[in-house]
N, C-alpha and C positions, 0 to 999 in steps of 0.2 A: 645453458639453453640449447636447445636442438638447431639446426640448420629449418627451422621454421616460424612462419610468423607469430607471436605467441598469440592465444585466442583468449581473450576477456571472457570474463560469464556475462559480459553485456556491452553491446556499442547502440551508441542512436544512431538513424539514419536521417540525415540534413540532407536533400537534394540540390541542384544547381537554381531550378525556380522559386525555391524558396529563401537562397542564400542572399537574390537577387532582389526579393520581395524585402528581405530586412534592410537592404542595401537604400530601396527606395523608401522604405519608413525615415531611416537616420536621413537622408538625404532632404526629408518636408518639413524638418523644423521643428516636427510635433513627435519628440521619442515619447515622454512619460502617458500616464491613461488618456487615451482621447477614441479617434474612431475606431482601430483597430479592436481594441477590446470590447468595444459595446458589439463588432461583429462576433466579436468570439462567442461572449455572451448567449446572440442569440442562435451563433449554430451551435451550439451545445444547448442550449435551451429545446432546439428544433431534435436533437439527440434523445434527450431524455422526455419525450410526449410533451412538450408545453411547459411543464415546469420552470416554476423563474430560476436564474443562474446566475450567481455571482463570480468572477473571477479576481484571485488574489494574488499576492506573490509568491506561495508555494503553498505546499499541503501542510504544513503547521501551524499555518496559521488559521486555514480554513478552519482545523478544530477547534483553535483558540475561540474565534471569531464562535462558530457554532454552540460551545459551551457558553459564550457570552451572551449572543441571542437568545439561548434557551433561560438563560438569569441563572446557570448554575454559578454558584460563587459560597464563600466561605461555609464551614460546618458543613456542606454537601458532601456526599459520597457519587461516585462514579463508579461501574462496576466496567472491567476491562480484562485484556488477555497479559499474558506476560510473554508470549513469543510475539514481539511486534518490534518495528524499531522504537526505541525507547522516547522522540517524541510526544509517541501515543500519551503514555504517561505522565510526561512532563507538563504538557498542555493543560492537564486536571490538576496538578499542581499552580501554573503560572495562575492558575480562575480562583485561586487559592480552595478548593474542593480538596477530598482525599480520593486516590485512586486504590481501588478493593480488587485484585487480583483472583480471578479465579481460575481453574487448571482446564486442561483443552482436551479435546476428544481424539485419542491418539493416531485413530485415522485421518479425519481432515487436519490435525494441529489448528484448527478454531473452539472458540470459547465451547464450551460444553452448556447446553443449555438449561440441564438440570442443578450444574453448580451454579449456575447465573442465579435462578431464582434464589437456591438455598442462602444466597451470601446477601439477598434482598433485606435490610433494614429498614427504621422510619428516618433515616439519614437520607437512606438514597433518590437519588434523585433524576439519574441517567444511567445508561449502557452505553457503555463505546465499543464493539463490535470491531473485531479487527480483520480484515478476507484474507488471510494469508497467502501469498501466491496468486493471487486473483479468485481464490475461490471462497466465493461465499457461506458464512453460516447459513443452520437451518431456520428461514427467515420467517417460517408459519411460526415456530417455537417464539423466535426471538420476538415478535410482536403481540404474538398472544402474552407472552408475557407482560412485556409493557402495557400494554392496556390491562391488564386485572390489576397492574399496581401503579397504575395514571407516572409513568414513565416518560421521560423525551429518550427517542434512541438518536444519536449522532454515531453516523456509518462511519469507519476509517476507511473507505473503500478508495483509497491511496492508489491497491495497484491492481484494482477492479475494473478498471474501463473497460466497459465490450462485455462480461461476465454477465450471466442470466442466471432468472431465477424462475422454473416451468416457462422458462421461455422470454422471461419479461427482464430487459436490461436493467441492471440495478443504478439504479437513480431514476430512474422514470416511476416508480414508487416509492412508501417508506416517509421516513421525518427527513433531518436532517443527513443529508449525502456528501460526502466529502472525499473528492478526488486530487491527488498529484500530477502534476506533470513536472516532475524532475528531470534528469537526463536520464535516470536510469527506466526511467516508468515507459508501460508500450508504446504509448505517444508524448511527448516533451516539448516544454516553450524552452529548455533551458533549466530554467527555474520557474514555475507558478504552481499552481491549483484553483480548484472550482468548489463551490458549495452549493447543492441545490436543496432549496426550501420551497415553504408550503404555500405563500402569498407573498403579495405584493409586498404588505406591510413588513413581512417578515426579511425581504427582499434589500427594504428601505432600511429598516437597522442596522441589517447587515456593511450597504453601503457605510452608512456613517462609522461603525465599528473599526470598519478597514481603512477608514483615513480621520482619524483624530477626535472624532466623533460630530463632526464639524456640517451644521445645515445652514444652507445659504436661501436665502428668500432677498427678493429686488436685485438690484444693480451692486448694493451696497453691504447689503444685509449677514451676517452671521452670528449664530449661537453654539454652543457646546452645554447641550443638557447631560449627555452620558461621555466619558474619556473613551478613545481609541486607540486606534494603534496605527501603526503606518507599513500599509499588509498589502496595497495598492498593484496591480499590475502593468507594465506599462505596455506599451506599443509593440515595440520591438518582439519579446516576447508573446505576446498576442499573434503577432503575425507566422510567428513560428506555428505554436500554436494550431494557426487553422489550416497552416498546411499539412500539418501531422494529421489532424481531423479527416480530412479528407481522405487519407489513406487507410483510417481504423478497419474498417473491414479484412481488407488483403494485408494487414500487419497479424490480426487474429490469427487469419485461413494458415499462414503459412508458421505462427506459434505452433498451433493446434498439429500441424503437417510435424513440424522439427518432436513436439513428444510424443507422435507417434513413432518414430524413428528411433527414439529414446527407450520405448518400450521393449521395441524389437530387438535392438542391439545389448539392451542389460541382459534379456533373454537367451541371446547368444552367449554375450561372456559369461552368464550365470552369477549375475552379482547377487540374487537375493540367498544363493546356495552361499555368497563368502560374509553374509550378515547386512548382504545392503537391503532396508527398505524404501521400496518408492514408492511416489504418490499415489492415491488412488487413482485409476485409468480411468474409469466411470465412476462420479460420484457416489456415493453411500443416500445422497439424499437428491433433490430436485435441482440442486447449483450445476449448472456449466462452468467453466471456468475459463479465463482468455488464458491459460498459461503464460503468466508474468513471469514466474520462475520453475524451474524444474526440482527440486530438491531431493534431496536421500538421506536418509535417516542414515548412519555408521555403527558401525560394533564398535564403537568407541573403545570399550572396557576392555576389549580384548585384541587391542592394535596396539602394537608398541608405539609410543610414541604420540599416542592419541590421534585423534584428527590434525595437527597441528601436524604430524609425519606424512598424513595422506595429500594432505593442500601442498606442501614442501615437495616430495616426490612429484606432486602432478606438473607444479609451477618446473621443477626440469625437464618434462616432456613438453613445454611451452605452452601448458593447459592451465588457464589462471580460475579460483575458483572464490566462492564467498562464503560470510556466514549470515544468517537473516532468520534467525537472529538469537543469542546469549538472553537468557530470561530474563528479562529486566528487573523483575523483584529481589535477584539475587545483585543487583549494584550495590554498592556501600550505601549511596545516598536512602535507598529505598529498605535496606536491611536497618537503616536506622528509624525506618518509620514501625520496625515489627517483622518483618518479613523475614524469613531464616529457610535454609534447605530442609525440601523433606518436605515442607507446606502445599508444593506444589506439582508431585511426582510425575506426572507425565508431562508439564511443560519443561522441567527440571530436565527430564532424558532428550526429549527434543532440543532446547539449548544446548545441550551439550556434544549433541551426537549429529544435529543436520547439517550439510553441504548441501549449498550451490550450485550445481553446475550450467556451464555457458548457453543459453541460449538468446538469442537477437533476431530477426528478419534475416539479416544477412549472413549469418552461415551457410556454408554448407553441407546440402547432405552427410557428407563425407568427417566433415567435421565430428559429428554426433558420434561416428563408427570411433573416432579416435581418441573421445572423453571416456565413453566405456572399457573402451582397451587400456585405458592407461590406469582409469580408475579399478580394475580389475588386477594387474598388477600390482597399484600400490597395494591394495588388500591381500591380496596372497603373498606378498614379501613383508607384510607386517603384522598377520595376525599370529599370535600366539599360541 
């Protein structure tokens, strides 16, 4: 490693008054769900125009939970991406449903909305939509579909926070909304996520869903008409949470600020002259995007050593980088449901060929200048 700090492709930023807030949560007696999360709740709820909001223990569960509330469950199809992390898929498996992969549009790397339909059956029964990087599908498509074939859509919009659509933040419309807040997501309890749905009622499922399925009436009172799970979020996290909230806007401004810096500096080294593709600058369609991650497509095929030579060389210039993400339908588990190379050609090349690169709040400028520089070397010292 270099005589320099090494840079993650992501750090959260935890401030001194929020460290201080969880300090007085632990300190009241009341760590698991109590007040803290019903405020969450409703500033998120106040986020997305009114919408009710539920919050969970992370974002796998929210889709869990979401496919359960929509009653998708056995002999159901799910129609989904295979650039997602593999959760997405697993969740439509756990509802015991089948997950129907279809290939992505090779500029946004989201679902293609013309294979969406084609892959439509009398099975199916849902879309799960993945935003990769924050950025949204086409969402006129994606509903117009749904509705001519009486569809539930459940959003993965994991690491969509803040991301629009003609303007309109994604969860303030739509079916089923399902957000993360992990450590690595633009804002973070640590570990939870949120679901926003369409009523009250839907609201209340929800609730019992997340904790055992369990309704309480009087003093004394309890039943279990449907099983649950235990998806609960507590305090502590909560209080993270709404101090992260608070900041959403100026965590965007200054995303948005780092890829543009991004753009300028690949231009300089001339990465897309050594085979590197980057994201679209400007969307192709109506999406904004909060830039969650920055990504680049590689000339894989013609780098010695693959991608796996370029992450290696960057991690010695103290530049750490990711992948997000390997196709999913090419896992073993899933190749044994059918799924084989070659079915899915353009997520196939983006699994194989996308990097990471670092971006957080807290870089700096400077920083940006020194992923491109490095990633530019490693490409010209190992292409063939």
């Amino acid at each position: 490693m270099p005589d320099v700090d090494p840079l993650p492709f992501t750090r959260p930023s935890i401030d001194a008054d929020t460290i201080a807030a969880v300090g007085a949560v632990l300190a009241s007696g009341w760590i698991t769900s109590g007040p803290r999360v019903l405020e969450f709740e409703a500033a998120l709820s106040r986020l997305f125009d009114g919408r009710p909001v539920r919050a969970l223990a992370n974002g796998t569960a929210t889709l869990e939970v979401a496919l359960r509330a929509a009653g998708i469950g056995p002999g159901d199809e799910v129609i989904t991406t295979p650039v997602t992390w593999v959760a997405t898929a697993n969740v439509i498996v756990a509802v015991g449903a089948r997950p129907v992969f279809v290939d992505v549009d090779p500029r946004t790397r989201n679902m293609d909305p013309a294979a969406t339909e084609a892959a439509i059956t009398p099975r199916t029964r849902a879309i799960l939509p993945v935003y990769l990087a924050g950025l949204p599908m086409a969402m006129d498509e994606l509903y117009r579909i749904a509705r001519a074939h009486g569809l539930r859509v459940v959003e993965d919009a994991a690491q969509a926070i803040d991301s629009r659509w003609h303007g309109r933040r994604i969860g303030s419309f739509g079916d089923l909304v399902s957000f993360s807040f992990q450590a690595n997501k633009n804002i973070t309890c640590a570990e939870g996520g949120c679901l926003v749905v369409n009523s009250e009622a839907e609201a209340e499922r929800v609730e019992r869903l997340r904790l055992q399925g369990v309704v309480r009436s009087g003093a004394d009172g309890m039943d279990v008409e449907t099983p649950g799970g235990k998806f609960n979020l507590t305090d502590i996290n909560a209080t993270i949470g709404l101090h992260q909230l608070a900041r959403l806007a100026e965590v965007t401004r200054r995303r948005g600020a780092l890829a543009e810096l991004y753009f300028d500096a690949a231009a300089r080294f001339e990465l897309e002259s050594l085979g590197v593709e980057l994201p679209e600058r400007l969307s192709p369609t109506a999406a904004t995007t909060n830039w969650h991650m920055f990504q680049v497509l590689l000339p894989a095929a013609r780098l010695n050593g693959g991608r796996a030579a370029v992450m290696n060389a960057m991690r010695a210039d103290g530049i750490l980088t990711g992948v997000h993400y390997p196709a999913v339908h090419l896992f073993s588990f899933y190749r044994g449901q059918g799924w084989r190379d070659g079915m899915l050609p353009h997520a196939e090349r983006v699994g194989r060929s996308i990097l990471t690169l670092p971006l957080f709040p807290a870089m700096r400028d400077g920083d940006v200048e020194r992923v491109c520089a490095s990633l530019a070397n490693a490409c010209r010292s190992l292409l063939s």
